[in-house]
C-alpha positions as CSV (number, residue, x, y, z in Angstrom):
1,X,0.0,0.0,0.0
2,X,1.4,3.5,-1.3
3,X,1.3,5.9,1.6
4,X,0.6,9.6,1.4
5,X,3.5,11.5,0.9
6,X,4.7,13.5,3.9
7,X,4.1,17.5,3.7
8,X,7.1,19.7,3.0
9,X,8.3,21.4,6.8
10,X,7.5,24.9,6.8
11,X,10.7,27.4,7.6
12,X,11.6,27.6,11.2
13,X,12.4,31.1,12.3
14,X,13.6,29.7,15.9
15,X,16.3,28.0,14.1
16,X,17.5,30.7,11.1
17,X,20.5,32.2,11.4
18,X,19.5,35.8,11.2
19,X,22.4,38.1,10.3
20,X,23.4,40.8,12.4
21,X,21.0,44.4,12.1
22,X,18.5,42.0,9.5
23,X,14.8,41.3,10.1
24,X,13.4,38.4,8.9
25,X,9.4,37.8,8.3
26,X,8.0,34.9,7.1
27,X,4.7,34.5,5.4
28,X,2.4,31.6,4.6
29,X,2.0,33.0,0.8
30,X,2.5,35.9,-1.2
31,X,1.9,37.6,-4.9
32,X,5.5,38.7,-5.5
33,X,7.9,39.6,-2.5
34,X,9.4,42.3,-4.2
35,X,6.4,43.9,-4.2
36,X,6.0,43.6,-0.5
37,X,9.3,44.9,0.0
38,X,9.5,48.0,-2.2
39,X,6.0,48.9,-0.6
40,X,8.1,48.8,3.1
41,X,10.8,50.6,1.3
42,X,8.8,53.6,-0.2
43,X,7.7,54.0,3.2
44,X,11.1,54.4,4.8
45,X,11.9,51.0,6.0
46,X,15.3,50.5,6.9
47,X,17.9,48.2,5.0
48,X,18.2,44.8,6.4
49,X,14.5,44.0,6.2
50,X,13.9,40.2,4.5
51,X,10.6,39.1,3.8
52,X,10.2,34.9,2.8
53,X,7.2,33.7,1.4
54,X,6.6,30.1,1.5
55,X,4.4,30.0,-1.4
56,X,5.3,33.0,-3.9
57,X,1.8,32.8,-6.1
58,X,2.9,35.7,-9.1
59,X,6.5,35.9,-8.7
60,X,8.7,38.1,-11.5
61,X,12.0,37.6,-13.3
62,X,13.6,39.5,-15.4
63,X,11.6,41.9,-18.0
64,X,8.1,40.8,-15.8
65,X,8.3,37.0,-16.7
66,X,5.6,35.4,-13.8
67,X,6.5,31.8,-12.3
68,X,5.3,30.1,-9.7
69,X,6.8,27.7,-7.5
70,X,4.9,24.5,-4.9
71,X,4.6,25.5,-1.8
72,X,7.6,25.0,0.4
73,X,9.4,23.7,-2.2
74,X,11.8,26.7,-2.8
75,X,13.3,29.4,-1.1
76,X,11.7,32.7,-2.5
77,X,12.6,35.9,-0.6
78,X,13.3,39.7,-1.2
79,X,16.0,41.7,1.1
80,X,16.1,45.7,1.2
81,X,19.3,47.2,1.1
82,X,20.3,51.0,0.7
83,X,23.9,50.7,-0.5
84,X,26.0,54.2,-0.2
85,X,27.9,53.3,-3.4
86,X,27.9,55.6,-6.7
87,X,24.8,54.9,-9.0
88,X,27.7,53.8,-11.7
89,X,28.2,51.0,-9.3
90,X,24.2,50.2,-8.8
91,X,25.0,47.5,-12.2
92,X,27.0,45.0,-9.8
93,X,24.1,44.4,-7.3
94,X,22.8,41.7,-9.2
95,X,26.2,40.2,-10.2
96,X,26.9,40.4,-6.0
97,X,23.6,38.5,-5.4
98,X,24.7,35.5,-7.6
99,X,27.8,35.5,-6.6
100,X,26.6,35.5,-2.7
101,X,24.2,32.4,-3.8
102,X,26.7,30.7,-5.7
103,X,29.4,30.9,-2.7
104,X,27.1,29.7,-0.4
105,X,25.7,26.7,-1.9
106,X,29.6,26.0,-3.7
107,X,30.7,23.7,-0.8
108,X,27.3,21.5,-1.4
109,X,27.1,22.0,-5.3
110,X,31.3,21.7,-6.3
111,X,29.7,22.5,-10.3
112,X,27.6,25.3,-9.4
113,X,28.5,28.4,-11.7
114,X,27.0,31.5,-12.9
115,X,25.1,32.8,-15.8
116,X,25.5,36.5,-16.6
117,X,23.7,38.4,-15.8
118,X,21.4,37.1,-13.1
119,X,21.5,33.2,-12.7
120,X,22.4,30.4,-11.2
121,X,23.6,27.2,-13.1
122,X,24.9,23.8,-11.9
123,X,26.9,22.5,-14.7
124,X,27.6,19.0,-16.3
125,X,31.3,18.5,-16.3
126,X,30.7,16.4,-19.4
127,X,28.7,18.6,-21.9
128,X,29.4,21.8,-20.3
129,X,25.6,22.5,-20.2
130,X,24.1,24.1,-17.2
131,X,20.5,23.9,-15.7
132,X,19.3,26.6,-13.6
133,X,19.2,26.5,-10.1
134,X,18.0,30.0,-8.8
135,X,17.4,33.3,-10.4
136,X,18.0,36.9,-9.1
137,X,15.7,40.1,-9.4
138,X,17.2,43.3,-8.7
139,X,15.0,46.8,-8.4
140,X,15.5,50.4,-7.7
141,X,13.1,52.1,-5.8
142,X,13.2,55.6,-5.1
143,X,12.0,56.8,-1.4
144,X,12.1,59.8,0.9
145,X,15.2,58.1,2.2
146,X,17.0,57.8,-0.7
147,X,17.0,54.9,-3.2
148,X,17.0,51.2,-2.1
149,X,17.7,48.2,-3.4
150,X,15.0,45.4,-3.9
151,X,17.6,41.8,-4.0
152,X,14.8,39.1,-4.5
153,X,16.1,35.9,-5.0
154,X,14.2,32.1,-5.9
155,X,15.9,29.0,-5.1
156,X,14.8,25.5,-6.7
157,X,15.0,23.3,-3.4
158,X,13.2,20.3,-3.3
159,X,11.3,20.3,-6.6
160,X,10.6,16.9,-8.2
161,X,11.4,17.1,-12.1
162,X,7.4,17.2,-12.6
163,X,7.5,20.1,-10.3
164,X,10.5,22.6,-12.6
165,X,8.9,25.1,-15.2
166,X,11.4,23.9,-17.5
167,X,13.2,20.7,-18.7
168,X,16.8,22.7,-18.1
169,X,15.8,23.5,-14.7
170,X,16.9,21.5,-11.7
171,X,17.1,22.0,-7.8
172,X,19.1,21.0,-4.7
173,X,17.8,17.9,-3.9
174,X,18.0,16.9,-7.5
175,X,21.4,17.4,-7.6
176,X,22.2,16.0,-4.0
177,X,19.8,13.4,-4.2
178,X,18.5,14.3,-0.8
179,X,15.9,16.7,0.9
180,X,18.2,19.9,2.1
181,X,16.9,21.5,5.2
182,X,15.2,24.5,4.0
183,X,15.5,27.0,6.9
184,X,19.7,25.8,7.4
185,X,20.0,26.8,3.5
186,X,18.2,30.0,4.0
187,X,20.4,31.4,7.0
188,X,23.5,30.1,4.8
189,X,22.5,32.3,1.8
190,X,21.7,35.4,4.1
191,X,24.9,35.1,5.7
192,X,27.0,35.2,2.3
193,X,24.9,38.4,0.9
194,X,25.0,39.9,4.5
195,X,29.2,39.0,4.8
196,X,29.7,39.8,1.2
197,X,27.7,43.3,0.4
198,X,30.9,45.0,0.8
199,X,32.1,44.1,-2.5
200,X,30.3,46.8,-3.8
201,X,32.7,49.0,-2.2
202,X,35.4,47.5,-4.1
203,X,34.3,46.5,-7.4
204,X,37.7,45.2,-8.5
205,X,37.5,42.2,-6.2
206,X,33.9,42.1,-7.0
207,X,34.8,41.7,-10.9
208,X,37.5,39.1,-10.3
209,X,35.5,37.0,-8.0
210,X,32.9,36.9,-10.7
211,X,34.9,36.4,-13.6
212,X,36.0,33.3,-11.2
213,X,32.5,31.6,-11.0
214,X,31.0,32.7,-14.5
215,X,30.2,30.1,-17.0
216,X,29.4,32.2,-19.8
217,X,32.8,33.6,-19.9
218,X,34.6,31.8,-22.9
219,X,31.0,30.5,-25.2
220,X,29.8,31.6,-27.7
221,X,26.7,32.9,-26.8
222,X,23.4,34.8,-29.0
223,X,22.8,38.3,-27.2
224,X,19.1,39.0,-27.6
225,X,18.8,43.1,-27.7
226,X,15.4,45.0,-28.0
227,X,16.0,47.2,-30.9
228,X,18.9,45.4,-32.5
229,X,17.9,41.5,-32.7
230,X,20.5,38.8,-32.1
231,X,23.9,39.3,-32.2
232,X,26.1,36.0,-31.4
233,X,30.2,36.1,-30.4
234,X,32.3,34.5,-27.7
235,X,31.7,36.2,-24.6
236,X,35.1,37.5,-23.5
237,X,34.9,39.3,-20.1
238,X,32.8,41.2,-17.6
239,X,34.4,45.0,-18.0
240,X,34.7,47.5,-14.9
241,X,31.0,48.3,-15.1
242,X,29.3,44.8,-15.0
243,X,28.8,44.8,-18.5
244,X,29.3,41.8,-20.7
245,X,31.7,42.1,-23.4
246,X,31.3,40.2,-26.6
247,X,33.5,39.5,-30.0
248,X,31.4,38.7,-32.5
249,X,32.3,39.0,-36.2
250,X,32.0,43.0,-36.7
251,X,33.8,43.6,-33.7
252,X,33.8,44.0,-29.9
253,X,30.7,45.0,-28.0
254,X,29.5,45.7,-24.3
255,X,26.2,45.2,-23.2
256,X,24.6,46.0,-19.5
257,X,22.4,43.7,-17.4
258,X,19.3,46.5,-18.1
259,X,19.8,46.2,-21.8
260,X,20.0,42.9,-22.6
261,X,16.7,40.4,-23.3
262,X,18.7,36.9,-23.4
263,X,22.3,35.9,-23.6
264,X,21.9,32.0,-24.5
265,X,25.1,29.7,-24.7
266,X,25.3,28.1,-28.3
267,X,25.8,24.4,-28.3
């Protein structure tokens, strides 16, 4: 006889390892936890606030695409920040947020990598393909207080293949072939963003630690732009700005994270 299949745990704020100056809330379901948290931040919220939803019902990537996730069967959360860096330095924030995800889940995931601009892969050693394990949504919001910074962030945990939006998705326990404690994973990736914010400050280090962990770096890729079409070239580095710079056949271009529709890896 074929039991009924035990219910996903719900977070345990008791147990998450809050990081210093943060507030954590946790909700039973929300729309779109960005949403949530520019609404706090137009009204003067401090930085440090981080709201979780354990069932996100209208979440957004990128250029508005909705998704929608099981409940309790991802990590979807939004964190505030107010960083006091140059707005030429605002392009890095969601380069900084994969790069936080990325170094916290490395020690479980040794293949995880990251997409430009605003993913995160694990990669097959063998065919060099990646399938994507979170993505990153980074907004500006303008308040009385000055701008902030909307980080959200949606991690595939424990999905089931069924469960992905797509065939080139995956998810921890996918990958691990075990159910990952949810709330351990959360405090993990708060406590890389939290420890490694300051990058922005020094955008050098920020650019080489990147460089480090990026799998598009090296393919040839086909850069999707609004006006211009699709333009394909080796991807050849991440410049000062953030900006990924391409060589395709009528020479070398740059384009920014805000400009760009799709960069997709040939072959």
């Amino acid at each position: 006889m074929t039991g009924t299949p035990s219910p996903r745990p719900p977070l345990d704020p008791d147990r998450l390892a809050v990081p210093s100056g943060w507030r954590v809330e946790v909700l039973e379901s929300a729309a779109s936890t960005n949403a949530l948290v520019a609404e706090r931040a137009r009204a003067g919220e401090p930085a440090g606030l981080v709201v979780v939803t354990e069932h996100q019902t209208a979440g957004r990537g990128r250029l508005d695409r909705a998704w929608e996730t099981p409940a309790r069967s991802s990590l979807t959360f939004s964190v505030l920040l107010r960083p006091d860096v140059p707005a030429k330095d605002w392009p890095w924030l969601p380069l900084l947020t994969g790069y936080a995800v990325q170094a916290a889940l490395a020690d479980r995931l040794p293949e995880i990598a990251l997409k430009w601009p605003n993913d995160v892969l694990v990669e097959d050693p063998a065919t060099g393909q990646g399938r994507k394990l979170a993505g990153i949504l980074v907004e500006r919001v303008d308040s009385e207080d000055g701008p902030a910074a909307i980080v959200g962030i949606g991690i595939n945990v424990d999905q089931t293949l069924d469960e992905l939006p797509v065939a080139s998705a995956t998810s921890v326990q996918l990958e691990l072939g075990e159910t990952p404690d949810r709330t351990d994973l959360l405090g993990q990736v708060l406590g890389s963003l939290h420890g490694l914010q300051g990058l922005l400050e020094d955008t050098a280090a920020l650019r080489a630690a990147y460089v480090d962990a990026c799998s598009t770096l090296g393919k040839v890729v086909d850069v999707q732009l609004p006006a211009e079409g699709v333009r394909r070239g080796e991807a050849l580095d991440i410049d000062a700005g953030g900006a990924l710079v391409v060589s395709a056949d009528d020479g070398v271009f740059s384009v920014g994270a805000g400009d760009v529709v799709h960069v997709r890896p040939i072959g």
